[in-house]
N, C-alpha and C positions, 0 to 999 in steps of 0.2 A: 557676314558669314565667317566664320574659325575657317583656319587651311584645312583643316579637318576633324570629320564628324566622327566618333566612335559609334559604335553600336552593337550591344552584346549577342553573339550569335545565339539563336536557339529561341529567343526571348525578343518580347516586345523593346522595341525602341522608337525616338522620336527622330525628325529632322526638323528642325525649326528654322525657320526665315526671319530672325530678332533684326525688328525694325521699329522707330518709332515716326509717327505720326502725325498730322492736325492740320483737315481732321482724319479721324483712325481710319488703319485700310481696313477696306473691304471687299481684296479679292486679292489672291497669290496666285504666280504661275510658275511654275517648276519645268524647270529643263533638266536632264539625267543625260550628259554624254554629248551637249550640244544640241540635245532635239528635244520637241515637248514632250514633257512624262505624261505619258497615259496611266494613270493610278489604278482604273477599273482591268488592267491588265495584269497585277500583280493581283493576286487570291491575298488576303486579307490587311492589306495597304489603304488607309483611308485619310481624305483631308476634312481634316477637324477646320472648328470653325473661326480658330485665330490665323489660320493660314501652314499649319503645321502639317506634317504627315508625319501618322501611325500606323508603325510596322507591325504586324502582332507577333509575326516570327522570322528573327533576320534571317536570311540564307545569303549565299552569293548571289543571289539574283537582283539585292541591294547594293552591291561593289558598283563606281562609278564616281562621276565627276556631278556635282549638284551644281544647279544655280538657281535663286527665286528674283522674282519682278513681281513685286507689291504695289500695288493701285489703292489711289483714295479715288475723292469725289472729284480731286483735282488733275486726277492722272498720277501718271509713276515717275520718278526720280531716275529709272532704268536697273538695270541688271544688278545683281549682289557679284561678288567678285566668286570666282570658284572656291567648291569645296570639296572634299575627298571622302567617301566614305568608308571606311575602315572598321572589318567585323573584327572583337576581341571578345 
């Protein structure tokens, strides 16, 4: 993970979990702030199917510290190091 994520206010953005694999993950968990993101709690926040989340409109309710845990078939590697998200 980047120390930190941009993302344009107003407007969709992504957070991405850039990981590589073998064999490919097939499942991301998001922490926001130290706890697990609940995604269905943000109105139009969605995790797409490479392990990504999409904003469709940033607000501050995006501001926060990220972290993802990428699982394959063989388990996870552990935690991505923090990231900072940052509306511009």
């Amino acid at each position: 993970m980047p120390p930190i994520i941009y993302v344009p206010i107003g407007i969709h953005g992504y957070i991405r979990c850039p990981v590589e694999a073998e064999p490919p993950v097939t499942l991301v968990k998001w922490n926001k702030d130290g706890r697990p993101l609940r995604i269905e709690k943000y109105a139009g926040w969605n995790l797409l199917e490479d392990g990504s989340i999409r904003i469709e409109e940033a607000t501050e309710d995006a501001l926060g510290t990220y972290t993802c845990v990428p699982y394959n078939a063989l388990g996870t590697m552990g935690q991505s190091p923090p990231a900072r998200l940052v509306l511009k």
